[in-house]
N, C-alpha and C positions, 0 to 999 in steps of 0.2 A: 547472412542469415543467422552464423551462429551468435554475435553479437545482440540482436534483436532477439532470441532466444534467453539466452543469459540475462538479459534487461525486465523479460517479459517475470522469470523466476526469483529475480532480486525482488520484483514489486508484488507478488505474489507472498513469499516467506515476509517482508516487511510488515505486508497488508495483517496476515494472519499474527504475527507477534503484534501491529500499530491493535489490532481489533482484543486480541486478550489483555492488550496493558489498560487498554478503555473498559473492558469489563472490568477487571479488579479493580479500576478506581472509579468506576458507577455502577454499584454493585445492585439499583434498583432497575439500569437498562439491562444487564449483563441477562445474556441467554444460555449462559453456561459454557464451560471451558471448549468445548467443541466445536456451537453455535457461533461464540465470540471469534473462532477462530476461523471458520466459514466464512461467514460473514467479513470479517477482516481482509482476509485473503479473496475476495470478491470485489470487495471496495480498493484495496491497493495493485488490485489488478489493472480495475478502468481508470479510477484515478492517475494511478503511475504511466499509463498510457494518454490519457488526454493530458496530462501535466511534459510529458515528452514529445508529444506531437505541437504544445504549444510552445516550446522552448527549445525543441529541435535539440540539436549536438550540442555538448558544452562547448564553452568558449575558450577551453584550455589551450595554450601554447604548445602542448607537451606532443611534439608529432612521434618521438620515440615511447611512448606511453600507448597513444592512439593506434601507430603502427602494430603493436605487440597485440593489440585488442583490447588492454586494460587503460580504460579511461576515465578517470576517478571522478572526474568534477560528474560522469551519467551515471555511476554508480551512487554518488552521493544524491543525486536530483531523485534517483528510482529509491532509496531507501527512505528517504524524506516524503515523494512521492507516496509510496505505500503506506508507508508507514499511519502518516495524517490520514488517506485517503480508507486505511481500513481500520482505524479510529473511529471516524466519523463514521461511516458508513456502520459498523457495527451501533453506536449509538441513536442512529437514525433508524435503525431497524428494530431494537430494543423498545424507543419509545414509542415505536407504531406496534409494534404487538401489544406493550403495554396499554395505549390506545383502543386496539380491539380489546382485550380482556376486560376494560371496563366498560364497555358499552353493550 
């Protein structure tokens, strides 16, 4: 459980820094440093999890790694995971407000 936990908080802080690096570089989706960061961390939350339940455990050799609970290759899948997932998802939400505001 606590592995699954630690997993859940790696795609969360990803989510929120993947969602503020996509605000500052679309700066007409961007809902502001907060918003961007919500939102991010929202998106690399579900993402980092449907990206981990499709891809299950890394496929590392490393059973002295594993054992210890540091298992790099799920670390690397949940920061990539979040990352992208609260990218996009911050982007997807920017341009649907946007969306509303002009209509």
């Amino acid at each position: 459980m606590e592995g699954a936990l630690v997993n859940i908080i790696v795609q969360l802080i990803a989510g929120a820094i993947g969602g503020t690096a996509a605000g500052n570089a679309l700066k007409d989706l961007s809902l502001g440093k907060a918003g961007d960061a919500i939102s991010g961390a929202v998106g690399g939350g579900i993402v980092g999890q449907i990206l981990a339940a499709v891809l299950g455990g890394a496929a590392s050799g490393d059973v002295a790694g594993a054992a210890a609970g540091l298992d790099i290759g799920a670390i690397v899948r949940d920061l990539v995971g979040g990352g992208v997932g609260g990218a996009v998802a911050m982007a997807v939400v920017g341009a649907i407000r946007n969306a509303m505001m002009k209509g």
